[in-house]
N, CA, C and O atoms as a DFTB+ gen file, in Angstrom:
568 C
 N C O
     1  1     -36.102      13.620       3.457
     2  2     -35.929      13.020       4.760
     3  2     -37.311      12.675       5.303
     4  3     -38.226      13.498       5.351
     5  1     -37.394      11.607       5.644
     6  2     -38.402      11.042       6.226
     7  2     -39.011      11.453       7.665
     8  3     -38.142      11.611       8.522
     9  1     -40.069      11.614       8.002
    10  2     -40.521      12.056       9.421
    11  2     -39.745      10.926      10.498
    12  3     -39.262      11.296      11.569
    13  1     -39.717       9.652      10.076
    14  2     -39.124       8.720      11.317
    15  2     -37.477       9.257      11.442
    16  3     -36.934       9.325      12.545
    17  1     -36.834       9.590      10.295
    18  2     -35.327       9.500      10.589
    19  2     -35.495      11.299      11.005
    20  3     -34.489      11.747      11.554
    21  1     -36.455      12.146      10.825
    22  2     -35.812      13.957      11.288
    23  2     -36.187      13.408      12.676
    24  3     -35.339      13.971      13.368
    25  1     -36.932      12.657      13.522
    26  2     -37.446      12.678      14.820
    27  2     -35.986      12.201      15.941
    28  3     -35.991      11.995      17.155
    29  1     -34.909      12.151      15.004
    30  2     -33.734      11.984      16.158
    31  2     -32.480      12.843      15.608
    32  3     -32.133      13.115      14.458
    33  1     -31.947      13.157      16.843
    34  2     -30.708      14.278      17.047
    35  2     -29.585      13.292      16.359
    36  3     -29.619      12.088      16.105
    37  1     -28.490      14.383      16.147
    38  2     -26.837      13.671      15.753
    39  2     -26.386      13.225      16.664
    40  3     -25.548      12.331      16.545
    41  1     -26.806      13.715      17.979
    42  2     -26.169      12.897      19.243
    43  2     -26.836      11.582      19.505
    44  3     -26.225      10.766      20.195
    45  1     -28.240      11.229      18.947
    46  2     -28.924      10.032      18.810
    47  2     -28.906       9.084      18.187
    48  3     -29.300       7.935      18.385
    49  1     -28.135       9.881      16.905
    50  2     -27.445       8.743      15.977
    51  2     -26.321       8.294      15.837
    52  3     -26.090       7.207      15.306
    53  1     -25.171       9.329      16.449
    54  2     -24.106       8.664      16.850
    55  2     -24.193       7.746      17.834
    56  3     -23.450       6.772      17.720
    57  1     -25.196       7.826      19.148
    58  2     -25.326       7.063      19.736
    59  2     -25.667       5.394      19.424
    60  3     -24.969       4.515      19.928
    61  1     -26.604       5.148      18.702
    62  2     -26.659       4.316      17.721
    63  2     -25.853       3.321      17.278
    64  3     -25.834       2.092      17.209
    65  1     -24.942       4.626      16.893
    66  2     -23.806       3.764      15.481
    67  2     -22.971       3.148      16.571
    68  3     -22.375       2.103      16.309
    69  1     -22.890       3.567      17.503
    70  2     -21.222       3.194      17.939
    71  2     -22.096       1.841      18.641
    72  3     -23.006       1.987      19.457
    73  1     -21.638       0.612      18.165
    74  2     -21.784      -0.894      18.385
    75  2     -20.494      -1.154      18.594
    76  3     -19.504      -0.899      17.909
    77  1     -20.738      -2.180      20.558
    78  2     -19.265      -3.114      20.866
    79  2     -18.652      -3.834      19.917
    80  3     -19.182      -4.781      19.335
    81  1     -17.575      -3.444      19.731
    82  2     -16.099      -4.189      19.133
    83  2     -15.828      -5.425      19.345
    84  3     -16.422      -6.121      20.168
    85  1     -15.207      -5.677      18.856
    86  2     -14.381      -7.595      19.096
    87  2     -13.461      -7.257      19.667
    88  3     -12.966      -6.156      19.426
    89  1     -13.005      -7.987      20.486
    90  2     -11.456      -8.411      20.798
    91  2     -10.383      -8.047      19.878
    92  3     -10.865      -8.031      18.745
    93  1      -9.239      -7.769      19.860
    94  2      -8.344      -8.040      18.878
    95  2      -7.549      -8.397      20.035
    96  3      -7.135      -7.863      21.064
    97  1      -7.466     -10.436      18.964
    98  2      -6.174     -10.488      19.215
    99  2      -4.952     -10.681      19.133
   100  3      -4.590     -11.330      18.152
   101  1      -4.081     -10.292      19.930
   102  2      -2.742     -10.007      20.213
   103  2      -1.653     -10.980      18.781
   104  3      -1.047     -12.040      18.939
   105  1      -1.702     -10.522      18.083
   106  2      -0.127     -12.183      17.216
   107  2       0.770     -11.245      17.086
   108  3       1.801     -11.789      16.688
   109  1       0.936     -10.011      17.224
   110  2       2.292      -9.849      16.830
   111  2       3.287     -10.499      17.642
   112  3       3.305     -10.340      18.863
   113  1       4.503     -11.562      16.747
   114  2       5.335     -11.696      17.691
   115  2       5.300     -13.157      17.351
   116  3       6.352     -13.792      17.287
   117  1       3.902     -13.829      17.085
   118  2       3.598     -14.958      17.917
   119  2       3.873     -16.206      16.940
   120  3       3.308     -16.149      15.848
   121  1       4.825     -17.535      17.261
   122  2       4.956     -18.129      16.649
   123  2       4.073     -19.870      16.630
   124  3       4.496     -20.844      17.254
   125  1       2.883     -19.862      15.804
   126  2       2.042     -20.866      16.282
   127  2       2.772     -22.466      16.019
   128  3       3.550     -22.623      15.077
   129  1       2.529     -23.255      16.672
   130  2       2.756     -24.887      16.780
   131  2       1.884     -25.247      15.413
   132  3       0.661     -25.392      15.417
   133  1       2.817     -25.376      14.132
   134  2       1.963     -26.438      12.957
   135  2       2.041     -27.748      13.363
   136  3       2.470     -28.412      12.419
   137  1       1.794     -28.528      14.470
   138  2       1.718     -29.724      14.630
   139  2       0.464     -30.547      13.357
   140  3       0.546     -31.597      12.720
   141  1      -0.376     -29.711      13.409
   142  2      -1.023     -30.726      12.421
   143  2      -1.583     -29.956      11.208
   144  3      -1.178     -28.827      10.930
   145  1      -2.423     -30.532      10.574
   146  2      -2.586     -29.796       9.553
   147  2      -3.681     -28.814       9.461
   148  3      -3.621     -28.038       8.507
   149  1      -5.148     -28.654      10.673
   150  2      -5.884     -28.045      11.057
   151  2      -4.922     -27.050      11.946
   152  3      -5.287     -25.908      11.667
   153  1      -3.922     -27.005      12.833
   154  2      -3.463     -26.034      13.773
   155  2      -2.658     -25.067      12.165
   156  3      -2.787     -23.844      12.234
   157  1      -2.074     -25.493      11.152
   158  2      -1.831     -24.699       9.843
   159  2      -2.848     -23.922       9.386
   160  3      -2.589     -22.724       9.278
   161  1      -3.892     -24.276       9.101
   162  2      -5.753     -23.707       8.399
   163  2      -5.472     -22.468       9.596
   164  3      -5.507     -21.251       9.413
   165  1      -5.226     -23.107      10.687
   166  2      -5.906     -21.971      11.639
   167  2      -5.516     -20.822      11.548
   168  3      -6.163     -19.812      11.273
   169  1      -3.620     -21.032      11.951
   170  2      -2.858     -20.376      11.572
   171  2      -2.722     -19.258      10.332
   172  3      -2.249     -18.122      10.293
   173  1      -3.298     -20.037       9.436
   174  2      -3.378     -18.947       8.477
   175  2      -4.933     -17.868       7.866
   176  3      -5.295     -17.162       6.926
   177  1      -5.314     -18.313       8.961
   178  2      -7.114     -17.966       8.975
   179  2      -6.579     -16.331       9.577
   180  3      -6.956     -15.291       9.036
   181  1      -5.874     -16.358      10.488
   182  2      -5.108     -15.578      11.449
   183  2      -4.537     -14.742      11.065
   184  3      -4.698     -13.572      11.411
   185  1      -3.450     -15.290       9.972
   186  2      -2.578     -14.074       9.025
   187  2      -3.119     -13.971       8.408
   188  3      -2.543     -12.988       7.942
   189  1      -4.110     -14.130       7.635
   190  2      -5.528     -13.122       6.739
   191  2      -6.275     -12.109       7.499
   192  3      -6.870     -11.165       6.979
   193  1      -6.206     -12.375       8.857
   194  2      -6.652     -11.143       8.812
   195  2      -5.799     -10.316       9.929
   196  3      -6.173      -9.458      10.729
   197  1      -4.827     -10.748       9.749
   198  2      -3.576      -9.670      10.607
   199  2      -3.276      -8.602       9.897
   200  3      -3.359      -8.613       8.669
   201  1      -2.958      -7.733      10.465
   202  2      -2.556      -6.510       9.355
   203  2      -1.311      -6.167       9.637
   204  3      -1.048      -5.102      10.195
   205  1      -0.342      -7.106       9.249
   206  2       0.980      -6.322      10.055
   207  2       1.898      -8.187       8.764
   208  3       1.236      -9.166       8.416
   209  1       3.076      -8.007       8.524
   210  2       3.940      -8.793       7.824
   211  2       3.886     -10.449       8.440
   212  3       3.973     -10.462       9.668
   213  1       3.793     -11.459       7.977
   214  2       4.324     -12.689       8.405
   215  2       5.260     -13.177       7.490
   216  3       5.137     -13.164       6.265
   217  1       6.586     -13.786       8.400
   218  2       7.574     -14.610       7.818
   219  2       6.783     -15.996       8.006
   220  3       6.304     -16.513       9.015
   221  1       6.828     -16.442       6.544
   222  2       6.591     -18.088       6.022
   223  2       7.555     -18.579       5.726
   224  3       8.035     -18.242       4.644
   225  1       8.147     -19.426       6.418
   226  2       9.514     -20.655       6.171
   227  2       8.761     -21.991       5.565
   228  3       7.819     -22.509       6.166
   229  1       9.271     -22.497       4.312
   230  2       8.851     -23.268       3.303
   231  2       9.783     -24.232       3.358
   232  3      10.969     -24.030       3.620
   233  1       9.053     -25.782       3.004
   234  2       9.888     -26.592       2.762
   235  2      11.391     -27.037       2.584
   236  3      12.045     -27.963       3.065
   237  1      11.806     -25.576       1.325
   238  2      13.019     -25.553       0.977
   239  2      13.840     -24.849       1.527
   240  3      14.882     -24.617       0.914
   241  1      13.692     -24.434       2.500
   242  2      13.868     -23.735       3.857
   243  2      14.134     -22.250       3.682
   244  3      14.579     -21.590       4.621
   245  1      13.786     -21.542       2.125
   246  2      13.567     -20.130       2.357
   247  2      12.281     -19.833       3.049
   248  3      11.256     -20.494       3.214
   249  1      12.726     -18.395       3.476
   250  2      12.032     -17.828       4.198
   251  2      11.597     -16.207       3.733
   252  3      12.357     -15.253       3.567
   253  1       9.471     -16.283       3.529
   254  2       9.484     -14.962       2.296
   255  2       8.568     -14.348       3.857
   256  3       7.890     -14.992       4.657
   257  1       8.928     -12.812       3.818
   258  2       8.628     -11.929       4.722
   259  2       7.001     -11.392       3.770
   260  3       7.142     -10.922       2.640
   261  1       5.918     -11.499       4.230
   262  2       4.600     -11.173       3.148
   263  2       3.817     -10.426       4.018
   264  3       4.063     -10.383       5.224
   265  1       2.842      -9.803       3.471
   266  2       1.346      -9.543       4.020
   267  2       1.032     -10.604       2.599
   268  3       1.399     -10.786       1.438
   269  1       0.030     -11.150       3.694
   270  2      -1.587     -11.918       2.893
   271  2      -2.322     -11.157       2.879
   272  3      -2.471     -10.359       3.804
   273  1      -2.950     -11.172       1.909
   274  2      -4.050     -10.431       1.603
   275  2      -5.417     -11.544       0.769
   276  3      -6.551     -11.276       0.372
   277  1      -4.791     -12.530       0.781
   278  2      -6.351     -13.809       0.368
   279  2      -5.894     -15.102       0.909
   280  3      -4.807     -15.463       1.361
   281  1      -7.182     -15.781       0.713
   282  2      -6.361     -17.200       0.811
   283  2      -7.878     -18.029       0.083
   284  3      -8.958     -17.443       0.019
   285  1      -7.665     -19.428      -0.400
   286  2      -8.260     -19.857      -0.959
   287  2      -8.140     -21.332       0.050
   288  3      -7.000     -21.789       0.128
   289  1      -9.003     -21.921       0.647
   290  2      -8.998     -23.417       0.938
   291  2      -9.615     -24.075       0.963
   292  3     -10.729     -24.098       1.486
   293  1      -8.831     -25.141       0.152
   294  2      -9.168     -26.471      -0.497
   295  2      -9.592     -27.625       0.486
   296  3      -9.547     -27.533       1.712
   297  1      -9.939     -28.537      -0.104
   298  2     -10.020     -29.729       0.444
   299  2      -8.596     -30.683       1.195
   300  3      -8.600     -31.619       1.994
   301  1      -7.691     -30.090       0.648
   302  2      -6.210     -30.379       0.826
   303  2      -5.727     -29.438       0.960
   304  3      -6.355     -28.440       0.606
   305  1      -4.312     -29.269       1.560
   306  2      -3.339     -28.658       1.874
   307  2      -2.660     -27.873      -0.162
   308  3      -2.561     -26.892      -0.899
   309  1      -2.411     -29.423       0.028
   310  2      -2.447     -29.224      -1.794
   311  2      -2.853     -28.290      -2.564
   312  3      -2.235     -27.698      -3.449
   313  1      -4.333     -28.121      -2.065
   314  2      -5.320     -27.347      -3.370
   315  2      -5.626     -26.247      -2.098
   316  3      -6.829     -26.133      -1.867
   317  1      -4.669     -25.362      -1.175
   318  2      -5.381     -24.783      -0.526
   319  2      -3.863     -23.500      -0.944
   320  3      -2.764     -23.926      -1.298
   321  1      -4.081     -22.429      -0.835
   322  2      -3.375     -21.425      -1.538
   323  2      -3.614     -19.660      -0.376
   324  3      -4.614     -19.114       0.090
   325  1      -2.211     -19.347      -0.335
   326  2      -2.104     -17.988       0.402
   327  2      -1.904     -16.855      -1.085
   328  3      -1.159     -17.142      -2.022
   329  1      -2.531     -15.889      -1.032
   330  2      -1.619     -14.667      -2.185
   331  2      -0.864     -13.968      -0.850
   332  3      -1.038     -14.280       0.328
   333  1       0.012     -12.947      -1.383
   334  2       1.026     -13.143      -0.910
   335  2       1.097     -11.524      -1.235
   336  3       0.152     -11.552      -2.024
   337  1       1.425     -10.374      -1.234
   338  2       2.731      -9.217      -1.501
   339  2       4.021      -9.217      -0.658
   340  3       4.164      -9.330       0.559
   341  1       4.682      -9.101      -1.388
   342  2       6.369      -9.362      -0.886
   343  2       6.625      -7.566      -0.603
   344  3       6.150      -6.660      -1.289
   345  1       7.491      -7.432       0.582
   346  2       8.089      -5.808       0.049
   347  2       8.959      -5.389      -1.074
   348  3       9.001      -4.306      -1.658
   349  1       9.704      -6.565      -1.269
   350  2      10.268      -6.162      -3.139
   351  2       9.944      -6.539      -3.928
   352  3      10.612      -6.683      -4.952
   353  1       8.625      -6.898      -3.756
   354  2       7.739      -7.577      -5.442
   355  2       6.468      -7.022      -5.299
   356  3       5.632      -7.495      -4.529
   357  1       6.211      -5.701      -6.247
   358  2       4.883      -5.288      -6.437
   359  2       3.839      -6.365      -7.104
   360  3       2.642      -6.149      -6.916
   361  1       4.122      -7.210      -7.670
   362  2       3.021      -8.407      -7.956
   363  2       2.613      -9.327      -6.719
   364  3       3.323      -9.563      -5.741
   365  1       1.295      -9.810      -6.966
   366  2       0.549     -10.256      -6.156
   367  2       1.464     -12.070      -6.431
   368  3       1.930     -12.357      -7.533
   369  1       1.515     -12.708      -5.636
   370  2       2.215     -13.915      -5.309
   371  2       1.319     -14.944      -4.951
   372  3       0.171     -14.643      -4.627
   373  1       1.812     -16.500      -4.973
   374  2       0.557     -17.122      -4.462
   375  2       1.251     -18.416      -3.841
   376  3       2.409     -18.740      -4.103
   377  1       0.436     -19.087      -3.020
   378  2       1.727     -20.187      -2.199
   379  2       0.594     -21.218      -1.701
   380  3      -0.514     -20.978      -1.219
   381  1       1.136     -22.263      -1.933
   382  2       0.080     -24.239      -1.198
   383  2       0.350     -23.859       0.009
   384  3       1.375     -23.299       0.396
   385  1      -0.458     -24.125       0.538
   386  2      -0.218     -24.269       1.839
   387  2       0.651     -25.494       2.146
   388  3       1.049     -25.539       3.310
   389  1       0.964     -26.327       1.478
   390  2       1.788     -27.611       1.660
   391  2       3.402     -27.423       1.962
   392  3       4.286     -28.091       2.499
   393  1       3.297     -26.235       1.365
   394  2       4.827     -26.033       1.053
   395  2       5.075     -24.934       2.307
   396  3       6.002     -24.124       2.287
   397  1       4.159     -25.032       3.327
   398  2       4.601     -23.764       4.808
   399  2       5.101     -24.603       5.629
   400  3       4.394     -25.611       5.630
   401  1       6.154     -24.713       6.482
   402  2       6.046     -25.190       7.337
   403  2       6.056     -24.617       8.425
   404  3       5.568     -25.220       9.381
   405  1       6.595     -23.319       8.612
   406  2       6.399     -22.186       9.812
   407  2       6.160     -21.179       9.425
   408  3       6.393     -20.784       8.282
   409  1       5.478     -20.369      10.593
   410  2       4.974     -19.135      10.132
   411  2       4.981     -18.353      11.402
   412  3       4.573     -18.817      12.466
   413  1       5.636     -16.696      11.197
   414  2       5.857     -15.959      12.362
   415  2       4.829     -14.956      12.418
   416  3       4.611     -14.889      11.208
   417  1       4.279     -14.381      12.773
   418  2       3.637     -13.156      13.060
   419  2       5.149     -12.091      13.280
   420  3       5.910     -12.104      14.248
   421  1       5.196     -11.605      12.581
   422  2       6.987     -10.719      12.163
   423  2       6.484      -9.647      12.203
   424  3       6.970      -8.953      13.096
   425  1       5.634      -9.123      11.576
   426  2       5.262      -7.796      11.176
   427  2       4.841      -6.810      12.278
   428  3       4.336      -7.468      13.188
   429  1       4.845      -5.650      12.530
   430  2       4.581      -4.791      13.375
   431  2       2.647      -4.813      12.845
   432  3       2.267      -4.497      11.717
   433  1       1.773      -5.235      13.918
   434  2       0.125      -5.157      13.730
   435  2      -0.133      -3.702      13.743
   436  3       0.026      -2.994      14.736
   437  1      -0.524      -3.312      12.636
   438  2      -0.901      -1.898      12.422
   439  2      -1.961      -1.265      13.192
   440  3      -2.064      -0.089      13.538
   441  1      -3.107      -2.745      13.498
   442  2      -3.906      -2.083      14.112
   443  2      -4.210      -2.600      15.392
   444  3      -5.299      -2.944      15.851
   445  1      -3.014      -2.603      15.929
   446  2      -2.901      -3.150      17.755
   447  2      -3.492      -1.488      18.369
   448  3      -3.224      -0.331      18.044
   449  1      -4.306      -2.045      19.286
   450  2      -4.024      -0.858      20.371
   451  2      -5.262       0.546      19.444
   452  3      -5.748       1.605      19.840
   453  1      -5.327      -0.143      18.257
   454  2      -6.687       0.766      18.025
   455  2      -7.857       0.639      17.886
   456  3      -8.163       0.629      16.694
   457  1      -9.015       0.491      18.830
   458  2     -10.348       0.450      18.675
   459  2     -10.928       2.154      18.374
   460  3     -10.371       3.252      18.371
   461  1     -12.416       1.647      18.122
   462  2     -13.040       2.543      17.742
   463  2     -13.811       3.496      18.541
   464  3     -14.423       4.501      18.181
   465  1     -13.655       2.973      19.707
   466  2     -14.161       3.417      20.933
   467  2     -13.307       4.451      21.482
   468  3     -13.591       5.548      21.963
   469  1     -12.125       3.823      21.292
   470  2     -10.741       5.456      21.646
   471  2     -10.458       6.512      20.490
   472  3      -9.668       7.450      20.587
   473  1     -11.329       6.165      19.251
   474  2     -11.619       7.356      17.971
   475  2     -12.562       8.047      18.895
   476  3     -12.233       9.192      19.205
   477  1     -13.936       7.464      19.518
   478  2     -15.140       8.193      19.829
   479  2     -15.170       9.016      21.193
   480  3     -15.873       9.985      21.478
   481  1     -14.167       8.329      21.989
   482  2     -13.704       9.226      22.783
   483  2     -13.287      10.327      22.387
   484  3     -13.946      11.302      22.748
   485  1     -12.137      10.552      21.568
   486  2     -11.168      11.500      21.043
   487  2     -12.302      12.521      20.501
   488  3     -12.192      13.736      20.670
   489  1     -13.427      11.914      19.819
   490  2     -13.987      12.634      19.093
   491  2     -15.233      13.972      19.866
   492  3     -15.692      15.072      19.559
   493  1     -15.303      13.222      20.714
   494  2     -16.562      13.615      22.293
   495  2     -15.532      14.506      23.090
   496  3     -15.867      15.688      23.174
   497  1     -14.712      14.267      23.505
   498  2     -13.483      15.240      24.074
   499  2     -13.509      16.546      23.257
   500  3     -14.020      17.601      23.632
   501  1     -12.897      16.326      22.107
   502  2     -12.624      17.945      21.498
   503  2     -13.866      18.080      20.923
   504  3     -13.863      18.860      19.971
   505  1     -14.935      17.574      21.188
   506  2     -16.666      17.914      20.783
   507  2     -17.389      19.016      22.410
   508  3     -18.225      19.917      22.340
   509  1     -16.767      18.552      23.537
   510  2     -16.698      18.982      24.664
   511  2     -16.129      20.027      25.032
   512  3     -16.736      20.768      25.806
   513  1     -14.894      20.352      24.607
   514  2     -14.271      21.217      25.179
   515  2     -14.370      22.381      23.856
   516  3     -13.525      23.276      23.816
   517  1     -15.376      22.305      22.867
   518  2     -16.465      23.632      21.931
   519  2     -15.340      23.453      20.934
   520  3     -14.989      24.579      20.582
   521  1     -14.690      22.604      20.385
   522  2     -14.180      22.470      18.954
   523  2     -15.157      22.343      18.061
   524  3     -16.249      21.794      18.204
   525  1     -14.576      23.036      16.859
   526  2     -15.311      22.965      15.546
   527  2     -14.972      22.311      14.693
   528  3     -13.802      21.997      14.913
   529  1     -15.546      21.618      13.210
   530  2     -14.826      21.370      12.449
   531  2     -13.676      19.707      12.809
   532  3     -12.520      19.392      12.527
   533  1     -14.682      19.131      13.459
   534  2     -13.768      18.069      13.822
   535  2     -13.272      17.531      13.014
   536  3     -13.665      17.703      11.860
   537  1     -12.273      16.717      13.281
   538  2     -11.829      15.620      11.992
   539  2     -10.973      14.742      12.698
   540  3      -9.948      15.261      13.139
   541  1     -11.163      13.441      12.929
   542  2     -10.424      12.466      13.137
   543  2      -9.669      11.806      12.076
   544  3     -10.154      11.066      11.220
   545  1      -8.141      12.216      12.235
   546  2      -7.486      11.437      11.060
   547  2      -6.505      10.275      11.806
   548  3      -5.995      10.347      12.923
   549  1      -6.420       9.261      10.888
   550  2      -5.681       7.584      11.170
   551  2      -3.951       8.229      11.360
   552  3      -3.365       9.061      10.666
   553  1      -3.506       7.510      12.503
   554  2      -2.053       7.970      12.528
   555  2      -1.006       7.635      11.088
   556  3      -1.388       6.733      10.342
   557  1      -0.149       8.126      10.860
   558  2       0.693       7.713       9.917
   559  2       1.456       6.635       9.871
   560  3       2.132       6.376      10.867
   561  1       1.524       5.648       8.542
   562  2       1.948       4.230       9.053
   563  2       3.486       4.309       8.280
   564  3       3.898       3.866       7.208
   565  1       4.085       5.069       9.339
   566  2       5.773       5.110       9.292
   567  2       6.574       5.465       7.647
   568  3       7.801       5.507       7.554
């Protein structure tokens, strides 16, 4: 350990670490306007990084309930691609964006309503009131 990093406390470095958050926001629920083909890009910029299920209604008018987990985009709609996990298909899936024509925010957002700031609270509270042995664990996802 270096003389610059022993010259500060754990309360100095937690202090430190904890950097303002982003916004999160709100889609569960939310059904966006594909009027064009940029309000689609956007749209799905969105469910990449939602953490909670979207229903995609396709051309042929099924409708697959997914988490995204990539997306690839192209120069076209054509050459622009979602992967996909289905809840009854353990293989990874893959879809044009050409072939979406709606898309729901369906899924319950796993991580609505949790910043990191209400971990560091939680954590300063039972650090306060002479707990030992802390441990912050993630709630259970049902």
């Amino acid at each position: 350990m270096t003389a610059e990093v022993a010259k500060y406390t754990i309360d100095q470095v937690e202090a430190l670490e904890l950097a303002p958050g982003s916004e999160h926001e709100k889609l569960e629920g939310w059904v966006p306007a594909l009027a064009s083909e940029d309000d689609l890009r956007q749209a799905l910029e969105k469910a990449f990084d939602y953490r909670g299920d979207v229903t995609m209604t396709l051309r042929s008018g099924e409708r697959i309930e997914a988490y995204i987990f990539n997306r690839l985009t192209g120069s076209t709609l054509a050459d622009s691609f979602v992967q996909y996990f289905t809840p009854s298909a353990p293989e990874k899936r893959r879809l044009s964006y050409v072939d979406i024509t709606r898309l729901e925010f369906s899924g319950k957002d796993r991580a609505a309503g949790k910043h990191w700031e209400d971990w560091v609270k939680a954590y300063n509270e039972k650090k306060a009131a002479g707990e030992t042995n802390i441990a912050l664990h993630p709630e259970a996802l049902e």
